[in-house]
FIPA-87332 format. One record per residue (C-alpha): residue number from 1; x, z, y. Coordinates in Angstrom, 3 decimals, padded with zeros to 6 digits. Last residue first. Layout:
<recs>
[rec NUM; [X; Z; Y]]
...
</recs>
This chain:
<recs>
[rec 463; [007.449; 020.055; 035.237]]
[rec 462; [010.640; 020.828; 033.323]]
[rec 461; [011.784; 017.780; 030.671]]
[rec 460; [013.866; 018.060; 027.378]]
[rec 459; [016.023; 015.606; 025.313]]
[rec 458; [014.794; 014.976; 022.235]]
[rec 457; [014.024; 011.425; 022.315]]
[rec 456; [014.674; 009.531; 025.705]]
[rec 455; [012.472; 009.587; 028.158]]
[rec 454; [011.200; 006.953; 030.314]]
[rec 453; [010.155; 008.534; 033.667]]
[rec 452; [008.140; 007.905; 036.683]]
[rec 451; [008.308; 010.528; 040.052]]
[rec 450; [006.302; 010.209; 043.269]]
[rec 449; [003.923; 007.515; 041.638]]
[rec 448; [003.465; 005.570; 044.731]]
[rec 447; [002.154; 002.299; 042.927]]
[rec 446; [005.657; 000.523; 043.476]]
[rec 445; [006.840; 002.937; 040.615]]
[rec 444; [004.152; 001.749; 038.178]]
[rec 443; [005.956; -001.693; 037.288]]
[rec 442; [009.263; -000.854; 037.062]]
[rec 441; [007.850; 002.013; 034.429]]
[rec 440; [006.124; -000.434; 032.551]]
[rec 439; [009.258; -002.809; 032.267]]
[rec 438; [010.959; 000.050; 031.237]]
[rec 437; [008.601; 001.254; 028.291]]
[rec 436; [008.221; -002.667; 027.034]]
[rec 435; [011.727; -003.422; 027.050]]
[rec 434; [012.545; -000.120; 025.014]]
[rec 433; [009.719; -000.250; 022.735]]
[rec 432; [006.682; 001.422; 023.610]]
[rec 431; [005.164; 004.851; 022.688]]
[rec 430; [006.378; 006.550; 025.305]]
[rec 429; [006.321; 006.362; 029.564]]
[rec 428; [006.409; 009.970; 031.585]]
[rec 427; [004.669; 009.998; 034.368]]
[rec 426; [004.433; 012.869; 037.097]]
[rec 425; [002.666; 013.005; 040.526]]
[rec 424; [-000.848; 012.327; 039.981]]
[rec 423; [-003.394; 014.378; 042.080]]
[rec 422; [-004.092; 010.808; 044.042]]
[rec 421; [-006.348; 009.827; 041.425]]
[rec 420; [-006.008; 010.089; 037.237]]
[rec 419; [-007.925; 006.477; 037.400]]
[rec 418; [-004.426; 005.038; 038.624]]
[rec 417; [-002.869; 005.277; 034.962]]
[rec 416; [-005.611; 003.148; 032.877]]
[rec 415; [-005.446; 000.775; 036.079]]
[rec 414; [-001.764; 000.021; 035.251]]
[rec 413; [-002.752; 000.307; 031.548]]
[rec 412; [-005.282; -002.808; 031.783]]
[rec 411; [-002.498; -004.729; 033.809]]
[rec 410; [000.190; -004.111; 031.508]]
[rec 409; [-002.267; -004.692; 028.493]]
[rec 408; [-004.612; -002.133; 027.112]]
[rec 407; [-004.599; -001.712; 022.977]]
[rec 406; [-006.908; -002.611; 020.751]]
[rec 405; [-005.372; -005.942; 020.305]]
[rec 404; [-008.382; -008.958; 019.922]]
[rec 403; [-007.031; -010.838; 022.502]]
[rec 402; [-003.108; -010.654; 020.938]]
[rec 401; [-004.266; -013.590; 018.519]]
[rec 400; [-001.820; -014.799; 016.041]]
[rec 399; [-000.520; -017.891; 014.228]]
[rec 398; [001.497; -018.114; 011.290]]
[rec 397; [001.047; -021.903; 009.444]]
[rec 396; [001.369; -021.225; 005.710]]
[rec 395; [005.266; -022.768; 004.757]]
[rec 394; [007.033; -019.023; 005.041]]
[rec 393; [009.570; -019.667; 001.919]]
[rec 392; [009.147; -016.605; -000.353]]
[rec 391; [012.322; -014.373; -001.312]]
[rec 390; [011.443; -011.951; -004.000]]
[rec 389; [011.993; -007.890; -004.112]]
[rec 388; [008.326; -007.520; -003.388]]
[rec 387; [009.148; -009.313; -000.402]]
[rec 386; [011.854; -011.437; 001.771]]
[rec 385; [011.037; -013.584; 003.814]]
[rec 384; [012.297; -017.246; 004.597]]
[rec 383; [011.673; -019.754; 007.627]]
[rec 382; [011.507; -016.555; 010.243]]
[rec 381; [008.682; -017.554; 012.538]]
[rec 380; [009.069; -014.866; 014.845]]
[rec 379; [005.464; -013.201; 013.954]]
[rec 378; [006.450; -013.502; 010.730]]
[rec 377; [009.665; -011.503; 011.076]]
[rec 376; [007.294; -009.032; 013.274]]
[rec 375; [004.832; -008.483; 010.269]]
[rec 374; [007.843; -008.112; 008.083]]
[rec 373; [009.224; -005.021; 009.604]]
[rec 372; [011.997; -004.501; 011.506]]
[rec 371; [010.359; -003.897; 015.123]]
[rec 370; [006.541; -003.261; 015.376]]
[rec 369; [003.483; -005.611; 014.623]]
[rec 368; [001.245; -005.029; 017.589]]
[rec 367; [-002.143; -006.457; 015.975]]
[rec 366; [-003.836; -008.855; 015.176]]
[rec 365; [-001.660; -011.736; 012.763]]
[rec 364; [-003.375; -014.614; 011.278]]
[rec 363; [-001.390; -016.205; 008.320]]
[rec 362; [-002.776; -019.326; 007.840]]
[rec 361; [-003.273; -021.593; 004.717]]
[rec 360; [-002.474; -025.424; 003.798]]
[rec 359; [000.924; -025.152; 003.860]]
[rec 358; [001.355; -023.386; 000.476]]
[rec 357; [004.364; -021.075; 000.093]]
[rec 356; [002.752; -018.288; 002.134]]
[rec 355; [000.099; -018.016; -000.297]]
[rec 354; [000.573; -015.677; -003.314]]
[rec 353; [003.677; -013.782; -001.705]]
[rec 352; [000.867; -013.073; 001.531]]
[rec 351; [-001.804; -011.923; -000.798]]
[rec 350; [000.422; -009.542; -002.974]]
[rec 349; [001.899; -007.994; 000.700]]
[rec 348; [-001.128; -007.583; 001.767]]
[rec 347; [-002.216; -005.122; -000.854]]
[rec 346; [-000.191; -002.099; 000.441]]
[rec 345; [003.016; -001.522; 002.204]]
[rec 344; [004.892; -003.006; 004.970]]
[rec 343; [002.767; -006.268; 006.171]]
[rec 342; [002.480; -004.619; 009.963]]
[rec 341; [-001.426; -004.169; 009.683]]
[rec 340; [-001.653; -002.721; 006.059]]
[rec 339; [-003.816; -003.775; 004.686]]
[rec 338; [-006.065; -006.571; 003.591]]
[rec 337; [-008.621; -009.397; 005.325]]
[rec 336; [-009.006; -012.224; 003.161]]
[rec 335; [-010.856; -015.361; 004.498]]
[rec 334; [-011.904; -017.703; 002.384]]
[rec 333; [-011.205; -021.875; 001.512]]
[rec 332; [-011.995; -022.218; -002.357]]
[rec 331; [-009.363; -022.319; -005.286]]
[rec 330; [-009.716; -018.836; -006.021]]
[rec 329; [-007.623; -017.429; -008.490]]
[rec 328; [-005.481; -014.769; -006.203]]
[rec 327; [-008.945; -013.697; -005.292]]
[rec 326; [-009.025; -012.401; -009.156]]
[rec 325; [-006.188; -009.971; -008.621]]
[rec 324; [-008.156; -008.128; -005.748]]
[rec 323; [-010.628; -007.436; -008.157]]
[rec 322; [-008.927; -006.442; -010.940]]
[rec 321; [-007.182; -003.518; -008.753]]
[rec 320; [-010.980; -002.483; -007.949]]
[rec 319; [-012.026; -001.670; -004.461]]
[rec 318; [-013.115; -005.072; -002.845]]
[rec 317; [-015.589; -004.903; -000.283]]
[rec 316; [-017.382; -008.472; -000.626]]
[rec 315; [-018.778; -010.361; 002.537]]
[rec 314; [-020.595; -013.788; 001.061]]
[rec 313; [-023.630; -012.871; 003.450]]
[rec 312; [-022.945; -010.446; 005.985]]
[rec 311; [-021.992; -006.955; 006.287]]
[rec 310; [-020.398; -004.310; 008.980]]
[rec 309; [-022.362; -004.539; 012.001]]
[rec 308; [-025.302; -003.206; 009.736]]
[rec 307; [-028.542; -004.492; 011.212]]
[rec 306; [-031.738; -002.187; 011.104]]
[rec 305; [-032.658; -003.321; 014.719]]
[rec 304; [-031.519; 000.370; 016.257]]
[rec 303; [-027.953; -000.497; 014.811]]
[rec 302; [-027.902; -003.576; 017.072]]
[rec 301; [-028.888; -001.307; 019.757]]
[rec 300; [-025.743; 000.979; 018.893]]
[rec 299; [-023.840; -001.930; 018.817]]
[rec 298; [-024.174; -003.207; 022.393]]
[rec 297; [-024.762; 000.456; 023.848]]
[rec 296; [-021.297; 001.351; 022.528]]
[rec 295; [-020.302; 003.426; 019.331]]
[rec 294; [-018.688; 006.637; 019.196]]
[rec 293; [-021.841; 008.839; 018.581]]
[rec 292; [-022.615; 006.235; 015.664]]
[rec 291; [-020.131; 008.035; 013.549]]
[rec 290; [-020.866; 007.932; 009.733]]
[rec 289; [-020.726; 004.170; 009.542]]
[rec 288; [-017.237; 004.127; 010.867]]
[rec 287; [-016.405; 006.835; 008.077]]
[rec 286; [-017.770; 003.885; 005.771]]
[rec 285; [-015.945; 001.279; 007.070]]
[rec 284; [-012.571; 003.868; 006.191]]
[rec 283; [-013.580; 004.153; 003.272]]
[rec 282; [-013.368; 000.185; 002.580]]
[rec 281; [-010.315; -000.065; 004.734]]
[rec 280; [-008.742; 002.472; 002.636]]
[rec 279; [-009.721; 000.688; -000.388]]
[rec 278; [-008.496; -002.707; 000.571]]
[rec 277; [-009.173; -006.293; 000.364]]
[rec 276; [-012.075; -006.898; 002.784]]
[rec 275; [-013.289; -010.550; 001.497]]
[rec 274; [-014.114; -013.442; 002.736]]
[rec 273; [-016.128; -016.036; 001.386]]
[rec 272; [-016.886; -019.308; 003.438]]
[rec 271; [-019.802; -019.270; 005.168]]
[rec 270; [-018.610; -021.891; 007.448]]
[rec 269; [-018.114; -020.494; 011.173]]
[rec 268; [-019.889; -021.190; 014.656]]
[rec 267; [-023.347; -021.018; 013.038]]
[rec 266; [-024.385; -018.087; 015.727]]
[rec 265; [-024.604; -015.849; 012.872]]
[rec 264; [-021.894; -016.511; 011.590]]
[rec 263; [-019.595; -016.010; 014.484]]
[rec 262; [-021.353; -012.457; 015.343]]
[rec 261; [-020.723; -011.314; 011.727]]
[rec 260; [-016.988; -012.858; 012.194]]
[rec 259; [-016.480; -010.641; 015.296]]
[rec 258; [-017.761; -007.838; 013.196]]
[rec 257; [-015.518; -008.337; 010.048]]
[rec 256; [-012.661; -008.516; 012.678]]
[rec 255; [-013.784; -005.220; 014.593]]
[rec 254; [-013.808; -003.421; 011.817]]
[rec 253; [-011.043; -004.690; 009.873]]
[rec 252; [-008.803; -003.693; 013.481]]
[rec 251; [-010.429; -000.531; 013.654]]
[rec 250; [-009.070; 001.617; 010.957]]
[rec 249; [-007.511; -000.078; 008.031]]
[rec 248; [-004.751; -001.911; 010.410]]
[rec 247; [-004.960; -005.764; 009.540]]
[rec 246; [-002.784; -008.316; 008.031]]
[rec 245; [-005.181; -011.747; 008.036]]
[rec 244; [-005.268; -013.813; 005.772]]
[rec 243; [-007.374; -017.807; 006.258]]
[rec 242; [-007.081; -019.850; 002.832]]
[rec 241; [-006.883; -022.853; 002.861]]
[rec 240; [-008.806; -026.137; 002.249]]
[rec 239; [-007.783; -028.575; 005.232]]
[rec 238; [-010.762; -027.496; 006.665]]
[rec 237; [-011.054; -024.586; 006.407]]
[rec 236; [-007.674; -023.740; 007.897]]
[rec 235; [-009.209; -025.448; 011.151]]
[rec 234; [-012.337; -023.926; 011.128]]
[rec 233; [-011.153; -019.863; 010.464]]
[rec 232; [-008.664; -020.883; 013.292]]
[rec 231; [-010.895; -021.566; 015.782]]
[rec 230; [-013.350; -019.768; 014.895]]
[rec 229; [-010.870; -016.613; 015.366]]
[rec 228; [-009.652; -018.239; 019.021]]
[rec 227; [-013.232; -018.632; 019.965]]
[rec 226; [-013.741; -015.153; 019.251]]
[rec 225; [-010.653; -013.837; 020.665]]
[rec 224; [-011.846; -015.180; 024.049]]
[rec 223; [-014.025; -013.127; 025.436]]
[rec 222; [-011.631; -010.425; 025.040]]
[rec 221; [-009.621; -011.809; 027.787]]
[rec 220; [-005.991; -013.484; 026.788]]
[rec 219; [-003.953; -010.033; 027.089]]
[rec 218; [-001.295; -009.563; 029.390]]
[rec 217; [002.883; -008.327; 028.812]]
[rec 216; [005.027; -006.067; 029.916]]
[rec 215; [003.525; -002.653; 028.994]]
[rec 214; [002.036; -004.047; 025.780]]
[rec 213; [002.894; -000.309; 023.574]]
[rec 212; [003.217; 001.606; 027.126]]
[rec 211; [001.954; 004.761; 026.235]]
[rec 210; [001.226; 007.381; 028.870]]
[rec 209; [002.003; 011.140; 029.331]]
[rec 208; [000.696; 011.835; 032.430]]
[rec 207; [001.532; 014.973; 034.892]]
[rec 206; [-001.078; 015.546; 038.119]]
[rec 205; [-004.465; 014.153; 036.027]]
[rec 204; [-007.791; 015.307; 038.409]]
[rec 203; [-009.459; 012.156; 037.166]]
[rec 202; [-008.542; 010.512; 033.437]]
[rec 201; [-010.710; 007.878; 033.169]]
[rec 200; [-012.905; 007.442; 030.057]]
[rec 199; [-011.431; 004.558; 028.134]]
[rec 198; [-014.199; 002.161; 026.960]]
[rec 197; [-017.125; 003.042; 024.161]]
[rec 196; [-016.377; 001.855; 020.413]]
[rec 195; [-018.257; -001.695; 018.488]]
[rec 194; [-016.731; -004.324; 020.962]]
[rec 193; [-013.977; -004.440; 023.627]]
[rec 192; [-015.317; -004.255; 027.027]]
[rec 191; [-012.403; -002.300; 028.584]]
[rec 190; [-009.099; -002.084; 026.363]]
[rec 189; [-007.948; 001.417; 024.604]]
[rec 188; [-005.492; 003.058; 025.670]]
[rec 187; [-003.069; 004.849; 022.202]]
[rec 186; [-002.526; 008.523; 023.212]]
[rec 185; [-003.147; 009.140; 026.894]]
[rec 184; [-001.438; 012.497; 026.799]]
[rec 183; [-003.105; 014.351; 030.017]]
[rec 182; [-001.329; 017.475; 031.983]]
[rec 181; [-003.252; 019.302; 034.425]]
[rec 180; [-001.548; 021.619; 036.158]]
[rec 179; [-003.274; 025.150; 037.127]]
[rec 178; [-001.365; 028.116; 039.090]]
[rec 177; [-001.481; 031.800; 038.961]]
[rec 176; [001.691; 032.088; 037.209]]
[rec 175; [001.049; 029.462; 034.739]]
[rec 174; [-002.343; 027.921; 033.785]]
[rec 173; [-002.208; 024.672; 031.852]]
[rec 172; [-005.255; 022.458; 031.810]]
[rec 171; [-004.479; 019.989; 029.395]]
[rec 170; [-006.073; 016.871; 028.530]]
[rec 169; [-005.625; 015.144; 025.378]]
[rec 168; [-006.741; 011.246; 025.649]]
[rec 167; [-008.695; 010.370; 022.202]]
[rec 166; [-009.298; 007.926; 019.696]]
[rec 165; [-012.464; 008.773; 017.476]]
[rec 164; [-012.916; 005.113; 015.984]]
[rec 163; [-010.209; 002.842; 017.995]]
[rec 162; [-009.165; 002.657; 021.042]]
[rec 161; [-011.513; 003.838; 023.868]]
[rec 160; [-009.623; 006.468; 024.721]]
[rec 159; [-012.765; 009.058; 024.601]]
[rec 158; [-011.444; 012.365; 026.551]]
[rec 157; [-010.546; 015.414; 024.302]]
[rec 156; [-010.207; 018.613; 026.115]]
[rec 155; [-007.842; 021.418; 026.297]]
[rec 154; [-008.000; 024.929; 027.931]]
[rec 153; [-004.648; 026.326; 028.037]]
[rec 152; [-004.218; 030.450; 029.518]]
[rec 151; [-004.073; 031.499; 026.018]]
[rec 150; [-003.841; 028.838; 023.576]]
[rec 149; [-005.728; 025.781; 021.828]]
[rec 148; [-008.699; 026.939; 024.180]]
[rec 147; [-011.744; 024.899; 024.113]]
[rec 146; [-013.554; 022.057; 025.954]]
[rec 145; [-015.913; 019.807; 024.904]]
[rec 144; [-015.710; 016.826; 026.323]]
[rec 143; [-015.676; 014.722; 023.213]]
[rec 142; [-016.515; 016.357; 020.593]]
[rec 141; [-014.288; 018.782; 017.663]]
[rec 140; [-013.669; 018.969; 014.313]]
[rec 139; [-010.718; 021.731; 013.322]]
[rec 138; [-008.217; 020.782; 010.466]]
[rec 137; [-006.023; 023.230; 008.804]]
[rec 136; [-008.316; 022.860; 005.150]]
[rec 135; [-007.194; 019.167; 005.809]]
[rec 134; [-003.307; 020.246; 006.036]]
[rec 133; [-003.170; 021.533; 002.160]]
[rec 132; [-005.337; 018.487; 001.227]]
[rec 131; [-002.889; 016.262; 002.214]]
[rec 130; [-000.067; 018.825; 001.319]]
[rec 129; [-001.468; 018.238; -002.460]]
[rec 128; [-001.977; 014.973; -002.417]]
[rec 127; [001.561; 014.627; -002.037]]
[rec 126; [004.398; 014.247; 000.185]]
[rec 125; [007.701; 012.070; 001.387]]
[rec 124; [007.606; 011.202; -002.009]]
[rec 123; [010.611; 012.981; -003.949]]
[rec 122; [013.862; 011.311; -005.368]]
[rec 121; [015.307; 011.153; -008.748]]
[rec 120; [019.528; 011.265; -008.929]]
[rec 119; [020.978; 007.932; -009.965]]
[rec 118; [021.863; 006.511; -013.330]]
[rec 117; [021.121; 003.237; -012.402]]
[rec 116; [018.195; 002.422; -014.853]]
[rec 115; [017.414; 005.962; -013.834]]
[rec 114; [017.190; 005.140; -010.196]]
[rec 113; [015.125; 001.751; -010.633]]
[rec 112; [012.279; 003.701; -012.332]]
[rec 111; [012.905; 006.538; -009.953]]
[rec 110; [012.374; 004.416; -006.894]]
[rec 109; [008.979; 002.936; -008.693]]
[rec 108; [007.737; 006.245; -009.030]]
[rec 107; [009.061; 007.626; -005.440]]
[rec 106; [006.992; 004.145; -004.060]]
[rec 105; [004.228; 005.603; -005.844]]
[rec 104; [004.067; 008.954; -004.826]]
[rec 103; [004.292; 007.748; -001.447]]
[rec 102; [001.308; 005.144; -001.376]]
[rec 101; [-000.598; 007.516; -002.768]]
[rec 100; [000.253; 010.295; 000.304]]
[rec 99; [-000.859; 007.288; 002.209]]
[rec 98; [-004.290; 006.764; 000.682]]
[rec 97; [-004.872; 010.523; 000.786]]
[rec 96; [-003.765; 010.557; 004.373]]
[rec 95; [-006.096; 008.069; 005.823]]
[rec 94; [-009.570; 009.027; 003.303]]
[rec 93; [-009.461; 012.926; 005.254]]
[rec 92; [-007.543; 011.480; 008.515]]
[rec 91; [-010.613; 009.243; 009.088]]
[rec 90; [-012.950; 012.284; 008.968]]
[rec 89; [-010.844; 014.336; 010.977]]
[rec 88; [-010.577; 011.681; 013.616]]
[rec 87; [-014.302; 011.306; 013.864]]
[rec 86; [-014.941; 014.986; 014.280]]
[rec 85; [-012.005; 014.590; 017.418]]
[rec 84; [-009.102; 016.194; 016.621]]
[rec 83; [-007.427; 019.783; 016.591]]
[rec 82; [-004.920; 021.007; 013.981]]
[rec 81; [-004.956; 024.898; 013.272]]
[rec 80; [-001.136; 026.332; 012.240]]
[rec 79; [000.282; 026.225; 009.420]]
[rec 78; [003.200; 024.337; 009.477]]
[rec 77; [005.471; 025.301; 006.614]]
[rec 76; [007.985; 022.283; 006.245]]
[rec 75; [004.999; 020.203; 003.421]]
[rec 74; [002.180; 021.047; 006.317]]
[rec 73; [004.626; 018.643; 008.921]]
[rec 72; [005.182; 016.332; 005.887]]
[rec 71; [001.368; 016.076; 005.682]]
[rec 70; [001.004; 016.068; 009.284]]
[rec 69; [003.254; 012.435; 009.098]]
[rec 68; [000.562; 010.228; 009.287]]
[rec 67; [-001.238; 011.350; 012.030]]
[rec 66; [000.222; 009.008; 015.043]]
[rec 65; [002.089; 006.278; 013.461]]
[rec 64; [-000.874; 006.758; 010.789]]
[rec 63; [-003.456; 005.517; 013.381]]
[rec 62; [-005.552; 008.714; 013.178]]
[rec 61; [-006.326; 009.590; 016.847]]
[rec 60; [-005.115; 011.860; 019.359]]
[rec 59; [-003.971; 014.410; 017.519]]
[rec 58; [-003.654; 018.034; 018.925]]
[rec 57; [-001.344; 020.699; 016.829]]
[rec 56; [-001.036; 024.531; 016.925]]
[rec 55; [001.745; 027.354; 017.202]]
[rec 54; [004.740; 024.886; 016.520]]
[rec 53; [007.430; 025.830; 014.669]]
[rec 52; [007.549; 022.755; 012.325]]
[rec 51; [007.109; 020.632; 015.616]]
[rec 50; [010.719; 022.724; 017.213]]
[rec 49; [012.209; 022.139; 013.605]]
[rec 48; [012.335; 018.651; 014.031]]
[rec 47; [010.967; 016.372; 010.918]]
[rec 46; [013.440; 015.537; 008.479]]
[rec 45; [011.772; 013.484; 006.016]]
[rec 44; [010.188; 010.818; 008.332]]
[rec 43; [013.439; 009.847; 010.822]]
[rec 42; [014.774; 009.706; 007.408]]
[rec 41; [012.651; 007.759; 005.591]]
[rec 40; [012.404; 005.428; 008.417]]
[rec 39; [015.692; 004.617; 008.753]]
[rec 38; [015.819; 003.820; 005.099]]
[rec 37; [013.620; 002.008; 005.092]]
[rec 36; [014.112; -000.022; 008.553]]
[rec 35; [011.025; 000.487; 010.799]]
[rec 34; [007.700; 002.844; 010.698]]
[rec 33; [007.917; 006.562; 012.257]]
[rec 32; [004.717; 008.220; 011.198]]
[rec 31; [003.060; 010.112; 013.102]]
[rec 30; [002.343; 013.941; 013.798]]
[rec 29; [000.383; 014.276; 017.661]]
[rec 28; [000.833; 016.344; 020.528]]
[rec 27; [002.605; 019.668; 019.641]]
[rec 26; [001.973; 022.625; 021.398]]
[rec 25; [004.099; 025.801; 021.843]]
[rec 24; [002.493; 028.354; 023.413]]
[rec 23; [004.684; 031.055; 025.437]]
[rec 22; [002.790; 030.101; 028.575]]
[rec 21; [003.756; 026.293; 028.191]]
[rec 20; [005.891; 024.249; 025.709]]
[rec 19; [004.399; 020.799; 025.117]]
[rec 18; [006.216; 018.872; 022.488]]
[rec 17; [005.365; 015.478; 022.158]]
[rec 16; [005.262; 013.222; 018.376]]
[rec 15; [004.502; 009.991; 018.110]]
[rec 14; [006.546; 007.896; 014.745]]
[rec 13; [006.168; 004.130; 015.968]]
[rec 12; [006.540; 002.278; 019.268]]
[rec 11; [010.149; 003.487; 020.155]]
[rec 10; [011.612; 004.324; 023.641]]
[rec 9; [010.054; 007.641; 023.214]]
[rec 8; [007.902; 007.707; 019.974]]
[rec 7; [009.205; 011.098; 018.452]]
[rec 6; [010.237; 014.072; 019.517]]
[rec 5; [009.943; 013.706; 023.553]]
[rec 4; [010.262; 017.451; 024.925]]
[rec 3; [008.315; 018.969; 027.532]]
[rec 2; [008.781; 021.862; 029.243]]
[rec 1; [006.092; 024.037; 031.490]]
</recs>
């Protein structure tokens, strides 16, 4: 068996694993590498030929630095069946459509620009078109179910307990009489964290691919995001600001818009308006209404009482373009929750140039916000930023709550990786910065791990 690192090793963004076993070639998710434009572009456009070649894919879940490049993938000549989870297919459907729309649009206003210049046109990474080219490729499956991606592999998808349909890929290779089980983690989820089920351990494991996005660091307990969110929702209240908060379409709106439900309801919060700002996080509620089979006891049973998890009073789910302008009018404290999560593309980026100047608001930032991108230049407290080609001075207070991450801390992962059992012998470390993947590895070698390994990209492993 030989595995080769395309994407995602000693980065956080772009995963993409190549498992080569009994003649099969296998490729473990399609993402998106996010960063530097023009970096990105062409770490994007010019996908390795081994993935283009590759007899069948697996995703693990439909974060687009995961799935967001299968278009592209499709676009080379890929046509070969793509497993996921039912609910990842469904997310990947409205996912991909809104980013093949963001790409025909930033080639439109490229092109404006370019013929001003007298430059050359350029092409969106993809189109509608190869989005719905690589649906028709796509093959729903459960959890637990197990099926054959390839003769003499039998693969099953084990809930990660990250986001809406997030799974761990487990592989049971056979090769000259013998069976290894290999196991891609994909993005761990965190124990206890509301709406989706935990991380299903991964017994019987012997060779681990695992990522290592907060490998060196801890989460404040999830118990205490909620306090931290009334906290701030309060305090920028009450000096008459505005409360916006950057957030990943799939499972971070979700789980805010829920954790503000709960706040609500228990009087801990003004019912001030807030708003969901963005299409794909609109569709992508929906998808999450679609899928009860991934929910946990806690809102399942609120489901049973005829409660949505996903409304309250004053909520709006804004769709329209003319709708999103008019928030910019509002001279009332709200909370406006927009995409996307790292502040490259999308609606935020109108809601943060209309209020970072005024020190009366908050930026709240959720999530992992990667290197190079303005998400991460907030998160440092740059004074100045630079967006939709204007320089804004950052006066809004920044402030930001790892508790509510939906992904497992150092500690979290370190227990993530001993539920394989004493059958593990192999780890490879991704999906993490640099810093991040070595300080994970340092910390799983004590654990008797016979052999732990950061890769780097492209360069091939035999297990």
């Amino acid at each position: 068996m030989r595995l080769t690192f395309l994407g995602a090793a000693r980065t956080v963004t772009g995963s993409m694993h190549l498992v080569e076993a009994n003649g099969a070639r296998l490729l473990l998710d399609c993402g998106l590498y996010q960063g530097r434009r023009a970096e990105a572009s062409a770490r994007n456009r010019n996908l390795p030929r081994e993935a283009v070649q590759a007899d069948c894919l697996l995703l693990s879940h439909a974060h687009i630095d995961h799935s967001g490049n299968v278009p592209s993938l499709y676009r080379a000549g890929f046509r070969g069946p793509i497993y996921a989870t039912h609910a990842t297919r469904d997310l990947c459907r409205v996912m991909l459509d809104d980013s093949a729309h963001i790409q025909e649009q930033d080639a439109q206003f490229l092109n404006k620009k370019n013929r001003r210049q007298g430059l050359p046109p350029v092409e969106p990474l993809y189109t509608a078109e190869d989005v719905h080219g690589c649906l028709r490729q796509f093959v729903g499956l459960g959890y637990g179910t197990p099926f054959q991606p390839a003769p003499g592999i039998t693969a099953t998808f084990l809930d990660a307990g990250h986001i809406l349909g997030s799974a761990a890929i487990v592989l049971d290779i056979t090769e000259g009489g013998r069976t290894t089980r290999l196991t891609f983690t994909g993005d761990a989820g965190r124990p206890n964290t509301p709406i989706i089920r935990d991380p299903e351990p991964l017994c019987g494991t012997e060779v681990l691919i695992t990522e290592s996005t907060y490998g060196d660091r801890l989460h404040s307990p999830i118990g205490d995001a909620e306090a931290a969110l009334a906290e701030v929702v309060n305090t920028t209240a009450g000096r008459g600001g505005k409360v916006v908060i950057p957030a990943f379409s799939v499972g971070r709106t979700q789980e805010i818009v829920y954790a503000l439900a709960r706040l609500r309801a228990a009087g801990k919060i003004p019912a001030v308006r807030t708003f969901v700002d963005s299409p794909l996080s609109c569709n992508a509620t929906e998808v999450f209404r679609m899928h009860p089979e991934c929910f946990d006891e806690e809102t399942n049973a609120l489901l049973e009482e005829q409660d949505d998890p996903f409304e309250f009073s004053r909520l709006s789910y804004v769709r329209r373009v003319e709708d999103s302008k008019a928030i910019n009018f509002l001279r009332e404290p709200c909370i406006i929750i927009s995409a996307s999560g790292m502040c490259e593309t999308g609606r935020i980026l109108h809601h943060l140039a209309n209020n970072l100047e005024d020190p009366r608001n908050t930026v709240l930032i959720v999530g992992f916000q990667a290197q190079h991108t303005l998400g991460r230049r907030l998160v440092e407290k740059v004074p100045r930023v630079r967006l939709l080609h204007q320089e804004f001075a950052v006066r809004a207070e920044v402030r930001v709550i790892n508790a509510l991450s939906a992904h497992a801390d150092r500690d979290e992962l370190v227990a993530h990786v001993r539920s394989a059992g004493p059958s593990l012998r192999q780890v490879f470390v991704v999906h993490g910065e640099e810093r991040q993947s070595l300080a994970f590895a340092d910390t799983l070698l004590p654990a008797g791990i016979p052999s732990v390994t950061v890769p780097f990209p492209g360069v091939q492993h035999e297990v």
